[in-house]
C-alpha positions as CSV (number, residue, x, y, z in Angstrom):
1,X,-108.6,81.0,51.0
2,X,-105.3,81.4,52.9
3,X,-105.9,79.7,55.8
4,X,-107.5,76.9,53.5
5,X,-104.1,76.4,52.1
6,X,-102.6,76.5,55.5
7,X,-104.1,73.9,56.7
8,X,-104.1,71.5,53.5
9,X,-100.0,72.4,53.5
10,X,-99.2,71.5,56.8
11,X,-101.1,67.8,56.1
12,X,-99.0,67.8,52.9
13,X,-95.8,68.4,54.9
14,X,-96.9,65.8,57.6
15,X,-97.7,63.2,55.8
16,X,-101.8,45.0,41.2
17,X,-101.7,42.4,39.6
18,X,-104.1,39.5,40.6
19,X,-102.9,35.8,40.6
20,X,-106.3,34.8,38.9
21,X,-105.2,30.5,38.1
22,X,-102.9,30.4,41.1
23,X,-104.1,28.4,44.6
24,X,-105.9,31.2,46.9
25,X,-103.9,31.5,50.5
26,X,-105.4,29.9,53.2
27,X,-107.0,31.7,55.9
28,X,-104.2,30.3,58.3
29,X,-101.4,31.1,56.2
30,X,-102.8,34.2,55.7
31,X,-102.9,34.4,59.7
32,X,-99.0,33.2,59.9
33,X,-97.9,35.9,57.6
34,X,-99.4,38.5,58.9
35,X,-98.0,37.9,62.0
36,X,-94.1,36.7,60.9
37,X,-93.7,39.4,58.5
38,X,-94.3,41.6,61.3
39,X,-97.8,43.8,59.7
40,X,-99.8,42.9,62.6
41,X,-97.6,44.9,65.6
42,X,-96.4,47.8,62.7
43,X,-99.6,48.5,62.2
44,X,-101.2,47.6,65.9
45,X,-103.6,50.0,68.0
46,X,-102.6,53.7,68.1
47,X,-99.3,52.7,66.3
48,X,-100.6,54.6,63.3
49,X,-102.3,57.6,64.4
50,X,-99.2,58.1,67.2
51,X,-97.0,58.3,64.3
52,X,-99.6,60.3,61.8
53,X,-99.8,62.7,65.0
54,X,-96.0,63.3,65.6
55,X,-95.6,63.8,62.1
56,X,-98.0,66.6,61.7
57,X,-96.6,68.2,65.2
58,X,-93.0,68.3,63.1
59,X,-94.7,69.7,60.4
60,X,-96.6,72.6,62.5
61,X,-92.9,74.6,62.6
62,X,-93.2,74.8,58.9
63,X,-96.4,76.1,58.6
64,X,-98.3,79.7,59.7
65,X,-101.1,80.6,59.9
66,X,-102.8,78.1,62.3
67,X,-103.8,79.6,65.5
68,X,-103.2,77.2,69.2
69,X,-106.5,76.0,69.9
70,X,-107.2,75.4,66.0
71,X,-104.2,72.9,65.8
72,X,-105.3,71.1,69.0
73,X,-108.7,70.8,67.5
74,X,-107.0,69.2,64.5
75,X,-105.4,67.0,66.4
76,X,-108.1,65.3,67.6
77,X,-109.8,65.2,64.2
78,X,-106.6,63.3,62.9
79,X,-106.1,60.9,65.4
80,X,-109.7,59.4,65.2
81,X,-109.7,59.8,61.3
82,X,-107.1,56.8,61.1
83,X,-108.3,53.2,62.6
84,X,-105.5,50.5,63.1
85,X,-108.9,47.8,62.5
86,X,-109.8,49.5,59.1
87,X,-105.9,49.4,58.0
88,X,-105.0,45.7,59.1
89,X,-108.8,44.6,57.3
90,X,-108.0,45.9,53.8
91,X,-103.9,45.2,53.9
92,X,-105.2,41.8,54.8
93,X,-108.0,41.7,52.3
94,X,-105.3,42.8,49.3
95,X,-102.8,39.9,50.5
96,X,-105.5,37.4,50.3
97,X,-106.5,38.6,46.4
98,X,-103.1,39.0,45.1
99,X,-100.2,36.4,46.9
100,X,-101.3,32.6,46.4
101,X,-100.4,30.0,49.2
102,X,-98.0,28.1,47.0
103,X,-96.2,31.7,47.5
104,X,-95.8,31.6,51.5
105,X,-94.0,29.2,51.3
106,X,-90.7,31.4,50.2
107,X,-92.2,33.8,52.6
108,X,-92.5,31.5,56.0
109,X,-89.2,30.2,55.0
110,X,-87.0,33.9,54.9
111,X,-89.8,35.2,58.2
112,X,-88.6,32.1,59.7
113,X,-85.3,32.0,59.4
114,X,-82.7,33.6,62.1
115,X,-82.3,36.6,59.9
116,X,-85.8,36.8,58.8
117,X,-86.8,37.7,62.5
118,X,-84.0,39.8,63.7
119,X,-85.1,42.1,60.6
120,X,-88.7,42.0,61.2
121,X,-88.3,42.9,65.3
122,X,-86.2,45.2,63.9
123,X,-88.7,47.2,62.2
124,X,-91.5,46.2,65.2
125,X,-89.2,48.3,67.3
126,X,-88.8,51.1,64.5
127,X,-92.1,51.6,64.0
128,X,-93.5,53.4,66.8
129,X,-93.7,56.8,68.3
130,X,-91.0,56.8,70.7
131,X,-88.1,55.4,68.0
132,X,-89.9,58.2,65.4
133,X,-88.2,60.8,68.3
134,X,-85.1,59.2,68.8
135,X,-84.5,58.3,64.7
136,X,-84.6,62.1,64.6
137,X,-82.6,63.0,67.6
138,X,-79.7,60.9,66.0
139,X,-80.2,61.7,62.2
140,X,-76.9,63.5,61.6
141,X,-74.8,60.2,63.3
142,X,-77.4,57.6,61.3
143,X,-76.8,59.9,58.4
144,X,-73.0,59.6,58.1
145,X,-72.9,55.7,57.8
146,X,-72.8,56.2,53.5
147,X,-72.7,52.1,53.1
148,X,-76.2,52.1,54.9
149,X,-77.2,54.7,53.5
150,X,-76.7,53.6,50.2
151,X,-78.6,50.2,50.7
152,X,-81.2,52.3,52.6
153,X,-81.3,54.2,48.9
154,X,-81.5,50.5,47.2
155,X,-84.1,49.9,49.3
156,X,-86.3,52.7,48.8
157,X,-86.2,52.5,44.8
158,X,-86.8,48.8,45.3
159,X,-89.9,49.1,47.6
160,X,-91.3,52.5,46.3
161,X,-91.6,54.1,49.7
162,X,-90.5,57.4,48.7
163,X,-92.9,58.0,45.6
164,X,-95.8,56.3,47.2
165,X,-95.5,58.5,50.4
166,X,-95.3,61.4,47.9
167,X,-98.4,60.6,46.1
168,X,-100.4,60.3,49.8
169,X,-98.9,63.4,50.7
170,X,-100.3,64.9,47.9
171,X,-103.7,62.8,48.0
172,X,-104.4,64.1,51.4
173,X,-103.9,67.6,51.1
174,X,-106.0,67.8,47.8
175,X,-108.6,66.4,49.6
176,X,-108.7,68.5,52.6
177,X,-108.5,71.2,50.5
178,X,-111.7,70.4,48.7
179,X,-113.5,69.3,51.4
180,X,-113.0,72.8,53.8
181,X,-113.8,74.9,50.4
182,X,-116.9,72.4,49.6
183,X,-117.9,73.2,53.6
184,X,-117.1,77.3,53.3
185,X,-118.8,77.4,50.3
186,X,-121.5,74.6,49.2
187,X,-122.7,76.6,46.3
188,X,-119.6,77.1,44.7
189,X,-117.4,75.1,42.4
190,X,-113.8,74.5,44.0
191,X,-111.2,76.4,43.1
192,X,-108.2,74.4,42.8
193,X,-105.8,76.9,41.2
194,X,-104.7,78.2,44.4
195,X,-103.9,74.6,45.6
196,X,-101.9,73.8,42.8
197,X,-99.9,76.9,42.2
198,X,-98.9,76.5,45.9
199,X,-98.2,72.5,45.4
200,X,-96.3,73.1,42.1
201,X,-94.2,75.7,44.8
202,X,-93.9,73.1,47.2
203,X,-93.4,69.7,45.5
204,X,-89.6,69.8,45.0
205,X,-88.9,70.5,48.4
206,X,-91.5,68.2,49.7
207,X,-89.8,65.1,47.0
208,X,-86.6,65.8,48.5
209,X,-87.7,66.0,52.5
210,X,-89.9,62.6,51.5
211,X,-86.7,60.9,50.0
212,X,-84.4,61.7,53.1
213,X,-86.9,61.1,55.8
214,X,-87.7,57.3,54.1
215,X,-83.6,57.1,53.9
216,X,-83.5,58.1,57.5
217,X,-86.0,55.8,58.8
218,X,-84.3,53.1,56.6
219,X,-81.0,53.7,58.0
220,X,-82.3,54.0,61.6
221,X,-84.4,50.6,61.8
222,X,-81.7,48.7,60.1
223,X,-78.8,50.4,62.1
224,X,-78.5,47.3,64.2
225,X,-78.1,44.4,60.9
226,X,-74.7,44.1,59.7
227,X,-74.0,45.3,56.2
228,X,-74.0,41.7,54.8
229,X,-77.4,40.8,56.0
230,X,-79.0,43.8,55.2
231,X,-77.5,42.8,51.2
232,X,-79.4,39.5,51.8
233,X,-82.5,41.1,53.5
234,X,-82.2,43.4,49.8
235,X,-81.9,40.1,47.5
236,X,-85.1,38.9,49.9
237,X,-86.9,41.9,49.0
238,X,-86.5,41.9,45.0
239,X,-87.1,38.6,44.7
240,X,-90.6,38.3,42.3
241,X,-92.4,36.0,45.3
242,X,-91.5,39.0,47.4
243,X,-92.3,41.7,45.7
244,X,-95.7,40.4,44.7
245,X,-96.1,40.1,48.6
246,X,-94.9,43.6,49.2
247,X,-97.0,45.4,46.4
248,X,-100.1,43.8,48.0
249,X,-99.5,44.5,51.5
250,X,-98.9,48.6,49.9
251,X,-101.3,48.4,48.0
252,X,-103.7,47.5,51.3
253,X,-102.6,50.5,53.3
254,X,-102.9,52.9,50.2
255,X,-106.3,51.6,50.2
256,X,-106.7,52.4,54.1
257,X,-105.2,55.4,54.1
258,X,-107.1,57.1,51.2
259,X,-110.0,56.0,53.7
260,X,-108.7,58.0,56.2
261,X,-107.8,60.5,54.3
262,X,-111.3,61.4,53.5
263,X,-112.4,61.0,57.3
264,X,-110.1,63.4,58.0
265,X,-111.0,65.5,55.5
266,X,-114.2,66.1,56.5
267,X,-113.3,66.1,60.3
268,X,-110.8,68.9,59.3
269,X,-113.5,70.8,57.4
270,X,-116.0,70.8,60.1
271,X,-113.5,72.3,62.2
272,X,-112.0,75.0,60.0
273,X,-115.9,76.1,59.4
274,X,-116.5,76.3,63.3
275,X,-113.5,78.2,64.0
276,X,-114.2,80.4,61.3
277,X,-117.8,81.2,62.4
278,X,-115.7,82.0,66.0
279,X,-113.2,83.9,64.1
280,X,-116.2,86.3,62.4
281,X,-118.1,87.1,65.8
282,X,-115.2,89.0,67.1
């Protein structure tokens, strides 16, 4: 049971409406958005499980019980749990039922403007392993800029990073909690009391890390954008047009992650049962 909730905490600590009378988006525009508002290189090949990977390497510190060759093991089981194809497919299949084409046109107009594309090469840059090291090597200096970080604050409320990562978080450990007890023992009913005792433990401290480390990265891929663009790139986000755009393209990789999620799941299962079997012969 301990090392159960080992493993399920350090992949804790790692890690709408439809427009039913409205015109359906064409394939095309569909294309064009996905490439101006920047989805298609954020969430390019490796992108995703590089990042998924370096977070659960900064969460290792936090976590013991997980023995070397266990964690490499792991490793392994993450990285081929989460497909870049699988994540662009159902963020593009949730643009295509919720944002109508009449909409892109707002859209193509702000992704095409000067701004528009400083902001989203902005985040291209941000949004790979390599900036993921040095946003975290310079946190303290990105940290002490309050004007950002009070628009990166905006932001977060405004987009619901924070909260949603929170609700993944918890999403992924539950399930890999479930699925390594269901694989230990097939015959039993799961015993999630453990779990939650140890999440209601954990959850304040893992809201607040959530909240700073989406500030951070907030702060960090906007660091360039001067403080009056960054108020437009704001008004940009909470427009309705927007938002309906952004809820959609969430709501895609919620959808692809949960997916993931349960590949992992039962990757991370087999492995916990076949190191356990290694564990009892000696």
């Amino acid at each position: 049971m301990k090392k159960i909730i080992c493993i399920s905490t350090l992949v804790m600590v790692m890690l709408l409406a439809c427009n039913v009378w409205a015109e359906k988006i064409t394939d095309s525009s569909l294309d064009k958005l996905m490439s101006l508002s920047g989805i298609n290189k954020q969430f390019s090949k490796n992108s995703v499980s590089d990042m998924v990977l370096m977070g659960i390497e900064s969460a290792k510190k936090d976590v013991e019980g997980i023995s070397d060759i266990e964690f490499a093991d792991m490793k392994i089981g993450i990285g081929n749990a989460f497909s870049a194809e699988d994540l662009l497919k159902r963020i593009r299949d949730e643009i295509k039922k919720n944002v109508s084409e009449s909409e892109t046109k707002n859209l193509f107009i702000w992704y095409e403007s000067d701004l528009g594309k400083k902001i989203t090469k902005a985040e291209e840059k941000a949004s790979t392993a390599e900036a993921f090291k040095e946003m975290c090597n310079n946190a303290e200096t990105l940290l002490k800029e309050k004007k950002r970080v009070e628009l990166a604050q905006k932001m977060d409320e405004s987009l619901n990073i924070s909260d949603t990562m929170v609700q993944l978080q918890i999403k992924t450990a539950a399930a890999v909690f479930i699925a390594i007890s269901i694989a230990m023992e097939p015959d039993k009913k799961v015993n999630l009391k453990a779990f939650k005792e140890n999440l209601k433990i954990r959850k304040p401290q893992m809201i607040k890390k959530t909240k700073e480390m989406s500030i951070l990265s907030l702060v960090y891929s906007y660091r360039n954008i001067s403080i009056d663009s960054l108020k437009k790139y704001i008004e940009f986000v909470e427009n309705p047009k927007t938002k309906n755009f952004n809820d959609a393209a969430m709501s895609g990789i919620k959808k692809a992650l949960n997916h993931s999620i349960k590949k992992m799941a039962k990757s991370l299962a087999k492995l916990f049962k076949k190191h356990s079997k290694i564990e009892n012969k000696h």
